[in-house]
N, CA, C and O atoms as a MOPAC input file, in Angstrom:
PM7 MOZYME 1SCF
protein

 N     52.83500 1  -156.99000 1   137.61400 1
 C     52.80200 1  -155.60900 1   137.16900 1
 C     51.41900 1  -155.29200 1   136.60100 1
 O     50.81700 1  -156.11400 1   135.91000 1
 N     50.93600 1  -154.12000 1   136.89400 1
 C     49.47700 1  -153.70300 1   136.39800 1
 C     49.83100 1  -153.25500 1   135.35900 1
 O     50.93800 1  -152.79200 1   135.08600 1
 N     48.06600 1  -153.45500 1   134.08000 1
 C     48.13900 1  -153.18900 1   133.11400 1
 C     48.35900 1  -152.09900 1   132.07000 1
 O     47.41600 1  -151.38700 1   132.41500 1
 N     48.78200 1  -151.59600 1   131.28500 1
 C     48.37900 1  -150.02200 1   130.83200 1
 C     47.16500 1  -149.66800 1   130.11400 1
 O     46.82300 1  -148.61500 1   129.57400 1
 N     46.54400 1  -150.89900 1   130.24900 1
 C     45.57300 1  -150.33400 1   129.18300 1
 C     44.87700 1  -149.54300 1   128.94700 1
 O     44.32100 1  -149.39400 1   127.85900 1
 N     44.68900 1  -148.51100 1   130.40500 1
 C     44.33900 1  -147.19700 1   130.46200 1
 C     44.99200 1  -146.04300 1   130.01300 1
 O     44.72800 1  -144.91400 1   130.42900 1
 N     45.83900 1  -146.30600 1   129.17300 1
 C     46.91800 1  -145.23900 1   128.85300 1
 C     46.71300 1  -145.28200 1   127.35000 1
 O     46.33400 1  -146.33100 1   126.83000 1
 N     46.94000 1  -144.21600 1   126.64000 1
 C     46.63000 1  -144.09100 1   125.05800 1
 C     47.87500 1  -144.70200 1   124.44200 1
 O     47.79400 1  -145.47000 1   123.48400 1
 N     49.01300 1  -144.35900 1   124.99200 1
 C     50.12800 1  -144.57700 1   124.58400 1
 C     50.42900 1  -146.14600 1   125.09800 1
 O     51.28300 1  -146.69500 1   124.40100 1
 N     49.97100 1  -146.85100 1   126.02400 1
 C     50.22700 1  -148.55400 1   126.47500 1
 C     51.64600 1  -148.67000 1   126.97900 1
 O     52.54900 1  -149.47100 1   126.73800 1
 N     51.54000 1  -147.52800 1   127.81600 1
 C     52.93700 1  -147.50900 1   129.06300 1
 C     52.43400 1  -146.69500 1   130.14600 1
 O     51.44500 1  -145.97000 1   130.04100 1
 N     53.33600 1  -146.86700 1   131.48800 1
 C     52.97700 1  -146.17200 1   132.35600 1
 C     54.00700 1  -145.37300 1   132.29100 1
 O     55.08800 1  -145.83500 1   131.92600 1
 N     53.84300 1  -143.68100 1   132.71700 1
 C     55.02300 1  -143.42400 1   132.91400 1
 C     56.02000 1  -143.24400 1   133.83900 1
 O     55.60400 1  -142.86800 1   134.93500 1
 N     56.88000 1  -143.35300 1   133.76800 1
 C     58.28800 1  -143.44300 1   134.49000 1
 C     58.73300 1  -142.45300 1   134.97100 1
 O     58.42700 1  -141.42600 1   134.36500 1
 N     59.42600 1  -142.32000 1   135.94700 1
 C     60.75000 1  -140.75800 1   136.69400 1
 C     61.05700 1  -140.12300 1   135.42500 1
 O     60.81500 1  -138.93900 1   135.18900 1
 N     61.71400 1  -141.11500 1   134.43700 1
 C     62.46700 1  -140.67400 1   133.31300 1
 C     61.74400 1  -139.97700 1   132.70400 1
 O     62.29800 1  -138.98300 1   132.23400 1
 N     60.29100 1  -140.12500 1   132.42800 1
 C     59.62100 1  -139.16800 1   131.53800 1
 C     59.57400 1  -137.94800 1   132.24500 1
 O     59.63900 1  -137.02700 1   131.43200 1
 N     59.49800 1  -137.58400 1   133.28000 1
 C     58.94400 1  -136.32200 1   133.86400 1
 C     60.18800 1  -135.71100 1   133.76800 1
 O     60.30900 1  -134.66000 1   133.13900 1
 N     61.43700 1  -136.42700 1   134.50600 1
 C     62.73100 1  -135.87000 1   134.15200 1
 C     62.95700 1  -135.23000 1   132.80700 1
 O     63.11000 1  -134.03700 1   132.54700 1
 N     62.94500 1  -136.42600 1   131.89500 1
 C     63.05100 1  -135.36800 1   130.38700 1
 C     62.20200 1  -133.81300 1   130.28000 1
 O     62.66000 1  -132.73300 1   129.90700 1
 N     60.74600 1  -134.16300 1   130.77500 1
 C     60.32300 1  -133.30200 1   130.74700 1
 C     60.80100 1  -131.65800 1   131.33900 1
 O     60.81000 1  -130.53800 1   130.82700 1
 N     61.06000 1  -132.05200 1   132.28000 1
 C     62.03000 1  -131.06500 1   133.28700 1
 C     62.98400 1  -130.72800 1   132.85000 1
 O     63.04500 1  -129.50100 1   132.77700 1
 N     64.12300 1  -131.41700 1   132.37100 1
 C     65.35400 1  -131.02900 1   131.20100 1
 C     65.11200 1  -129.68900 1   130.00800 1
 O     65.62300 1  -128.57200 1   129.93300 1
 N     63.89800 1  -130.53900 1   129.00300 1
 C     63.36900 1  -130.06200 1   128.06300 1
 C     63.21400 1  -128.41400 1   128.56000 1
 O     63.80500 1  -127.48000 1   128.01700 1
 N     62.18300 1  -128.28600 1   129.83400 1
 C     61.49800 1  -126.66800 1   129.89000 1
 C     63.14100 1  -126.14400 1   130.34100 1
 O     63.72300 1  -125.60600 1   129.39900 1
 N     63.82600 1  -126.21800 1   131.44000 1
 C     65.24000 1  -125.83200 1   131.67300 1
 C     66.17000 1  -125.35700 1   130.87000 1
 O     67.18400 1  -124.78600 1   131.27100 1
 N     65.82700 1  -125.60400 1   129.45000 1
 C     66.88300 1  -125.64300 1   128.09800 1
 C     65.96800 1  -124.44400 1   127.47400 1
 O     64.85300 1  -123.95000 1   127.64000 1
 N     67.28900 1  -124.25800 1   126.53500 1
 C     67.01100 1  -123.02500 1   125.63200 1
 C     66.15900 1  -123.15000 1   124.38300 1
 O     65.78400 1  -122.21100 1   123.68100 1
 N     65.81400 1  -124.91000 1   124.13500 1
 C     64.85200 1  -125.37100 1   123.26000 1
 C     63.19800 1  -124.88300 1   123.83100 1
 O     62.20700 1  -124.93400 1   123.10300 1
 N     63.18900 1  -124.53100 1   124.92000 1
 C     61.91600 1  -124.05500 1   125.38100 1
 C     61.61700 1  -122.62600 1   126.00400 1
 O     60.78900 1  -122.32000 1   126.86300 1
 N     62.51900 1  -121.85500 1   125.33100 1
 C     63.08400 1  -120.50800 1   125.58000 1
 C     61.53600 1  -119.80100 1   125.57600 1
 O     61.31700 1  -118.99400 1   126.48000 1
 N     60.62700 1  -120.02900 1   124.75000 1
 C     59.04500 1  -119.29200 1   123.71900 1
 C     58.24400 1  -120.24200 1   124.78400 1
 O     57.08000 1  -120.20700 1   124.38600 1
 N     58.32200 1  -121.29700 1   126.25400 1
 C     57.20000 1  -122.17600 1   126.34200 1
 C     56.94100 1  -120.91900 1   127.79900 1
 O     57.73100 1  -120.60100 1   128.68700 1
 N     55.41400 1  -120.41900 1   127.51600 1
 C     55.51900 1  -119.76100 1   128.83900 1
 C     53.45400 1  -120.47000 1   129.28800 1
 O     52.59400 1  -121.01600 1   128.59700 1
 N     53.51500 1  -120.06200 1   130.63100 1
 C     51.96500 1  -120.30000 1   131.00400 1
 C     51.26600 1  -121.59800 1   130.45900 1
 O     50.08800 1  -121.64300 1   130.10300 1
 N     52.00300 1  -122.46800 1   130.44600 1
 C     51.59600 1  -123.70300 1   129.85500 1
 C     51.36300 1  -124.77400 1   131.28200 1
 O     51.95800 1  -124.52700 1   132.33100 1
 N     50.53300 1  -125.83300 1   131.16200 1
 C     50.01700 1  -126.90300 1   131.81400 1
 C     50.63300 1  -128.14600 1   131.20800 1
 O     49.78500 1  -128.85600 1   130.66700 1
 N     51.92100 1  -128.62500 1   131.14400 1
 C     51.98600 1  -129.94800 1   130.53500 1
 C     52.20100 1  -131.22600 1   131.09700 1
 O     53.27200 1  -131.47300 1   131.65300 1
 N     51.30500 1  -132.05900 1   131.01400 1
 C     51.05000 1  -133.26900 1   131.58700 1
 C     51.60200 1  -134.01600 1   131.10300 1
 O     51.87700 1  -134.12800 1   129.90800 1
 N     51.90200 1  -134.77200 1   132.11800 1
 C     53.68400 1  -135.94900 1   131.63400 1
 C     53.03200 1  -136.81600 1   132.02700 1
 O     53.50000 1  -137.32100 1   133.04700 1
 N     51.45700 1  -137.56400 1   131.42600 1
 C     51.41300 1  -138.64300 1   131.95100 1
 C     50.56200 1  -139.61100 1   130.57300 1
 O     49.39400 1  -139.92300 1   130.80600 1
 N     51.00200 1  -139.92500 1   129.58400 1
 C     50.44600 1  -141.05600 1   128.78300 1
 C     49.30300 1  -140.87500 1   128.43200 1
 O     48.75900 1  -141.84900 1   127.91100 1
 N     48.62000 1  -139.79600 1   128.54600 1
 C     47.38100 1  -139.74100 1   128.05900 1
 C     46.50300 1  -141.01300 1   128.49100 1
 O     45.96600 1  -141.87900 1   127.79900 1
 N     46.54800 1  -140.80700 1   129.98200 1
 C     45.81200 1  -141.70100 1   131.05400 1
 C     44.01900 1  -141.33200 1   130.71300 1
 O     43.49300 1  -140.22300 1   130.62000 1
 N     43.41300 1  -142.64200 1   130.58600 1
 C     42.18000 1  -142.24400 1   130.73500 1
 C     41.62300 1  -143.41300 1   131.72900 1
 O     41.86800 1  -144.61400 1   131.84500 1
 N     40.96000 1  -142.70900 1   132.23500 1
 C     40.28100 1  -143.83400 1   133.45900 1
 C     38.48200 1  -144.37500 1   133.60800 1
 O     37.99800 1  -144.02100 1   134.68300 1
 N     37.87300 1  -144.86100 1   133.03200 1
 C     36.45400 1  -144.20400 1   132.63300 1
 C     35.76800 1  -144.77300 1   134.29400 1
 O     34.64200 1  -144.48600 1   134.70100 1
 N     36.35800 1  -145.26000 1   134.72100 1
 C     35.49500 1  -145.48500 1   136.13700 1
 C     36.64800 1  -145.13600 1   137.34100 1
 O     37.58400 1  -145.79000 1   137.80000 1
 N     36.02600 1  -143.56400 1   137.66500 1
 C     37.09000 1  -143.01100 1   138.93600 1
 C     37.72800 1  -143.84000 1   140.21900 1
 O     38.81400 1  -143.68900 1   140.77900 1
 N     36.66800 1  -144.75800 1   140.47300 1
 C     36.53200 1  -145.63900 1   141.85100 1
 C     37.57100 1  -146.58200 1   141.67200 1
 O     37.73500 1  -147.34100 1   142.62700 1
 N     38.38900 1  -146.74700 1   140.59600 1
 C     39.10100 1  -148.04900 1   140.15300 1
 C     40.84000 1  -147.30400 1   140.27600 1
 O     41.82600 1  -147.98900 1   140.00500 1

């Protein structure tokens, strides 16, 4: 298994995260979320693109 160490959080993420994510905007808890960009991914940083 490859490493996370590119990730802020030190996981990769999973179906499950994006799913929650998807749940979350669908629900009435996100009734106020409009024109938003939200990235479901660990706060990936990569400092060399080619890799």
């Amino acid at each position: 298994m490859a490493e996370a160490s590119g990730t802020s959080m030190g996981r990769f993420v999973e179906g499950q995260d994006i799913a929650d994510m998807a749940v979350f905007l669908a629900s009435d808890a996100a009734r106020l979320v409009s024109g938003q960009v939200i990235a479901v991914d660990g706060h990936t940083v990569n400092p060399d693109p080619k890799v």
